[in-house]
N, C-alpha and C positions, 0 to 999 in steps of 0.2 A: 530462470526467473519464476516468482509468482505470484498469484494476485488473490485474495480474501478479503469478499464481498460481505460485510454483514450487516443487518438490521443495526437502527439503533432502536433499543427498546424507549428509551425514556424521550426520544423524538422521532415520532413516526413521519414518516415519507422521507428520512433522509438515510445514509448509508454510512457504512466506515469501511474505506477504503483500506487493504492494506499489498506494498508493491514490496516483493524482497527480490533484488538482483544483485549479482557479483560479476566485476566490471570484468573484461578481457585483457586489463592490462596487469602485468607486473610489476609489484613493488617489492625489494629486494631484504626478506627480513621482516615482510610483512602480509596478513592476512587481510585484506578489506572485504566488510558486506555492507552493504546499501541496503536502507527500506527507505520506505514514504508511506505514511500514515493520515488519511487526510478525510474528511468528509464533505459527501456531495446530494443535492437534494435529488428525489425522486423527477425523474423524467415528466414532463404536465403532458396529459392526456388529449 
């Protein structure tokens, strides 16, 4: 798996999440990859 945290420029205090994993299971004839793309606000102090 893995995970990149980045700014967003054009909206400060929030972030762009990004999750890439590949599952542990087999599909026969087939390659799968997962992400998740997602944004979350800055933590409040």
């Amino acid at each position: 798996a893995k995970v990149v945290v980045e700014d967003i420029e054009d909206n400060p205090g929030f972030f762009r999440v990004r999750l890439y994993a590949v599952p542990h299971f087999q599909v026969e004839g087939m390659d799968v990859n997962l992400s998740l793309v997602s944004q979350m606000p800055k933590a409040k102090a």
